[in-house]
N, C-alpha and C positions, 0 to 999 in steps of 0.2 A: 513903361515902354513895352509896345507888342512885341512878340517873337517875328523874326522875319517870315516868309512863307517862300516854301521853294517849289520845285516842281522835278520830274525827274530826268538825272540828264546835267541838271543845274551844276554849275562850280560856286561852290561855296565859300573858300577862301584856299590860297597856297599855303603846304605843310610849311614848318618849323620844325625844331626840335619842342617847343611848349604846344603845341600842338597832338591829341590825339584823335582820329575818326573812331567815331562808333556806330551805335544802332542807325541804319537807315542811310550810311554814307559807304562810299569806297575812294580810292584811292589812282590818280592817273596822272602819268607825269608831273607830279611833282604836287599835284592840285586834289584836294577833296570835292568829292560831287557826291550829290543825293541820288536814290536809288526809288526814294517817294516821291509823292505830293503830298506835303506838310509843311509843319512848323519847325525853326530851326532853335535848337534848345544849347547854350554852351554853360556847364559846371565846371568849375575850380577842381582837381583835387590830385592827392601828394601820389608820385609815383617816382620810382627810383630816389628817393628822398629832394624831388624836387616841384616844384610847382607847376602841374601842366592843365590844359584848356581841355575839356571830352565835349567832343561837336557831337549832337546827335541829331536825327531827323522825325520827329513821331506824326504819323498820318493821321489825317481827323476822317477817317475812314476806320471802321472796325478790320482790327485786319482778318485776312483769310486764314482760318484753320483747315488744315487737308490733314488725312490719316498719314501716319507714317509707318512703312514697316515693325511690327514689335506695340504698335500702340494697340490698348485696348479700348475699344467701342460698343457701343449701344446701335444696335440696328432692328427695323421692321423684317418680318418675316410676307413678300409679296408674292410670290410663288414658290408652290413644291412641285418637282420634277421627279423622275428614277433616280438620277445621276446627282441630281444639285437641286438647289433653293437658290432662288433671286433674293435680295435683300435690298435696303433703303439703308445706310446708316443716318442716323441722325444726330448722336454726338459723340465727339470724339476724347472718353476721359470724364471732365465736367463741364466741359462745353459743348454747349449746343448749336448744331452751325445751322446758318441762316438759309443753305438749300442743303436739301439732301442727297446724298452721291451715292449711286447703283454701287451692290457687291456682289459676289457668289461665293456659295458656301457647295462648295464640290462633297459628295459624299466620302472622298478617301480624308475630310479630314474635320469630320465630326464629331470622331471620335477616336482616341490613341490604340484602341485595342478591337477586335473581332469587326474589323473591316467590311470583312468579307459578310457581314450578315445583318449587315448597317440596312434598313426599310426606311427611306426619309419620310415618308408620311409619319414614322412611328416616332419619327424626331421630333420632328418642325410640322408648324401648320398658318398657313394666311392668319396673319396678323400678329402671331408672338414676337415679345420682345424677346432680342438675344446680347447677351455677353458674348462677344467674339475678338480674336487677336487679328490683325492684319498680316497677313504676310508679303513674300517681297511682290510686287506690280509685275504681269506677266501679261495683261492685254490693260489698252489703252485706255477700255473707256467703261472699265469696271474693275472694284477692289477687289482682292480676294480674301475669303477668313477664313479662319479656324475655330472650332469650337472643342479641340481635342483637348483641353484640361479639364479639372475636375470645378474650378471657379467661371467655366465658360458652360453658355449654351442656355437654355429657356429660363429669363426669370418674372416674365410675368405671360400669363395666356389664359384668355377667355375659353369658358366650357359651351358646351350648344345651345346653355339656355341661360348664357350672355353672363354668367357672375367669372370674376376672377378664380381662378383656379390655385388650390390647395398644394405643396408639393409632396409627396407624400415616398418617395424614394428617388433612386439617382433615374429612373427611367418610369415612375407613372406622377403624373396630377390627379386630383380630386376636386371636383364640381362640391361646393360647401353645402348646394342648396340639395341638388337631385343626386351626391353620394356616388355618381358616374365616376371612374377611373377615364383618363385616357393617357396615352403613350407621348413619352416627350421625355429628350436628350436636358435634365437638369440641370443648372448650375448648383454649385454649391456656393452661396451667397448668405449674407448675416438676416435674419427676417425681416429687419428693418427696411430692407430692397426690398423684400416680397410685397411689402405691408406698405408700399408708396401710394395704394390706389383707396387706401384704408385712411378714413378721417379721422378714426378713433384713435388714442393713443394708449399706450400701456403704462403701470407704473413701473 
């Protein structure tokens, strides 16, 4: 037998006591309703030592992942500025989301210590990927990050003459091929990050 299909808004069935709403439902006078469009799922199982119904609702839609304050993300480095860097994130964790949402990376918080003498060119540059924290949503229609720990900030960036770059302290890379240094705000990251763009494996 199929699952029912709901949509959202939907009353699903009136509570009981054998009765509990879960995932994808709420609760209104007296009655469960869906909060998706999906499939309606009901399991058996013991609570309060007694036998109850969990109604749940799952969407055959991928759901949306959005950042949330304190999450750590993966984002594009799309412009540098004096003050900030525009960003792209791209995934939030170990997912990947299916568009990418605009962020700023303000320069008071790139870094925890010597603010005052923070060069965003010498951080960040078009195109590096970064480790960054979210912090709390301050303008509507962009996230805002942090790259001020020591696990945040550049872990992969192309050198001028296009190879992946080497990290070589907390504040230079190194071009493997033409031995160039240049300036970039590090993560401290296991190499195995570094080494994502690398097909060879190590023993």
């Amino acid at each position: 037998m199929s699952s029912p299909i709901c949509i959202p808004g939907q009353r699903i069935c009136q509570l009981d006591s054998d009765i509990v709403g879960g995932r994808g439902t709420y609760v209104r006078q007296g009655y469960l309703y869906s909060t998706l469009a999906g499939t309606v799922s009901i399991n058996k199982h013991i609570e309060d030592n007694k036998e109850v119904s969990l109604i749940e609702v799952s969407s055959y839609k991928q759901e949306v992942i959005v950042p949330s304050p304190g999450d750590v993300v993966t984002a594009r480095i799309t412009a540098v500025q004096q003050h900030l860097c525009k960003a792209q994130i791209i995934s939030v964790g170990d997912n990947v989301l299916s568009r990418q949402l605009r962020a700023i990376l303000r320069r008071e918080n790139v870094r925890a210590t010597e603010i005052d003498r923070i060069e965003m060119y010498k951080c960040y540059r078009p195109g590096d990927i970064v480790l960054a924290r979210v912090l709390p949503l301050k303008e509507l229609h962009s996230y805002q990050l942090s790259t001020a720990e020591n696990e945040l900030g550049v872990v992969i960036a192309l050198s001028e003459a296009g190879e992946v770059m080497v990290p070589i302290s907390w504040t230079e890379m190194q071009c493997p091929r033409s031995k160039l240094k240049e300036m970039r705000k590090v993560a401290k990251v296991a190499p195995e990050i570094l080494d994502v763009e690398d097909d060879s494996e190590s023993d």
